[in-house]
C-alpha positions as CSV (number, residue, x, y, z in Angstrom):
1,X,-4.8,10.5,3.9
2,X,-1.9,11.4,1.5
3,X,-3.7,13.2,-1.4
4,X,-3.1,10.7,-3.7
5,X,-5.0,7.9,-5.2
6,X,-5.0,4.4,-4.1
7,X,-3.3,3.2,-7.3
8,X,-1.0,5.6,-6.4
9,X,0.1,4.3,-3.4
10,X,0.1,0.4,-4.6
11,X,2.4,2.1,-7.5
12,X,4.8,3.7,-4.9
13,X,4.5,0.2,-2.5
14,X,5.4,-1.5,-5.3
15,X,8.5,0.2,-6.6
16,X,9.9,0.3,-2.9
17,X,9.0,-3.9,-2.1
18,X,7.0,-3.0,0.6
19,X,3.8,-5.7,-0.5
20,X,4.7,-8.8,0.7
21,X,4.1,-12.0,-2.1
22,X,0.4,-12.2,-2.7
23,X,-1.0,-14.9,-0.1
24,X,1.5,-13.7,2.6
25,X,2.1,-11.0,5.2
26,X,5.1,-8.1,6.2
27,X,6.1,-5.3,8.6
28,X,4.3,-3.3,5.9
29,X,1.1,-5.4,5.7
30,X,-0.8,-8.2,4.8
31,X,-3.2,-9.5,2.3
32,X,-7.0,-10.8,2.9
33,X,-9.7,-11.7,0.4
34,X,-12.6,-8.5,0.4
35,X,-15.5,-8.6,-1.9
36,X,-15.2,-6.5,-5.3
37,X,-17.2,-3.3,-5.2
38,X,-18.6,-4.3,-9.3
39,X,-18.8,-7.7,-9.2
40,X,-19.9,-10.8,-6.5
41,X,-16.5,-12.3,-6.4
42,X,-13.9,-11.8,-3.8
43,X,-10.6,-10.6,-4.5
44,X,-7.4,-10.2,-3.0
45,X,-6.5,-6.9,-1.6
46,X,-3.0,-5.8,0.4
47,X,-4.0,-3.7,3.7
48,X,-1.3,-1.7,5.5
49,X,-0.4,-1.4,8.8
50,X,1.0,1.1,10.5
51,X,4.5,1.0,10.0
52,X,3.5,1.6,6.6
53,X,1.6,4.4,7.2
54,X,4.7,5.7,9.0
55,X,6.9,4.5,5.7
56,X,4.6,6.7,3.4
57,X,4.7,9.8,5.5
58,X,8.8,9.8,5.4
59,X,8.5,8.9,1.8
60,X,6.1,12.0,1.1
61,X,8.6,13.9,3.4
62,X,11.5,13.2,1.5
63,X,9.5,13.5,-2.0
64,X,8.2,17.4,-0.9
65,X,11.8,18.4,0.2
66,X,13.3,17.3,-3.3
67,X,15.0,14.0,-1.2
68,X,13.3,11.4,-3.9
């Protein structure tokens, strides 16, 4: 969506507080248990909602006109 990789993007959440404490939710998301693509064990994973998506393109905004 952003051309950039989803490490990326927890990177940039990260740095700017947007992922709520493991085990609870935010404007900016919430976290769920999904099952690991290599393994058989679930783990926990932080999916956005749509207020971030709206947070990430201002941020990409701001970041391609030298703002950040």
């Amino acid at each position: 969506m952003f051309g950039i990789s989803k490490n990326k993007v927890g990177r940039i959440a990260n740095a700017n507080g947007l992922k709520a404490p493991e085990g609870e939710s935010n404007e900016y998301g919430r976290w769920i248990f999904s099952k690991s693509p290599h393994s058989s064990r679930e783990v926990p994973s932080f999916i956005y909602s749509e207020a971030a998506v709206d947070w990430f393109k201002d941020y990409q905004d701001g970041v391609l006109l030298g703002r950040r």
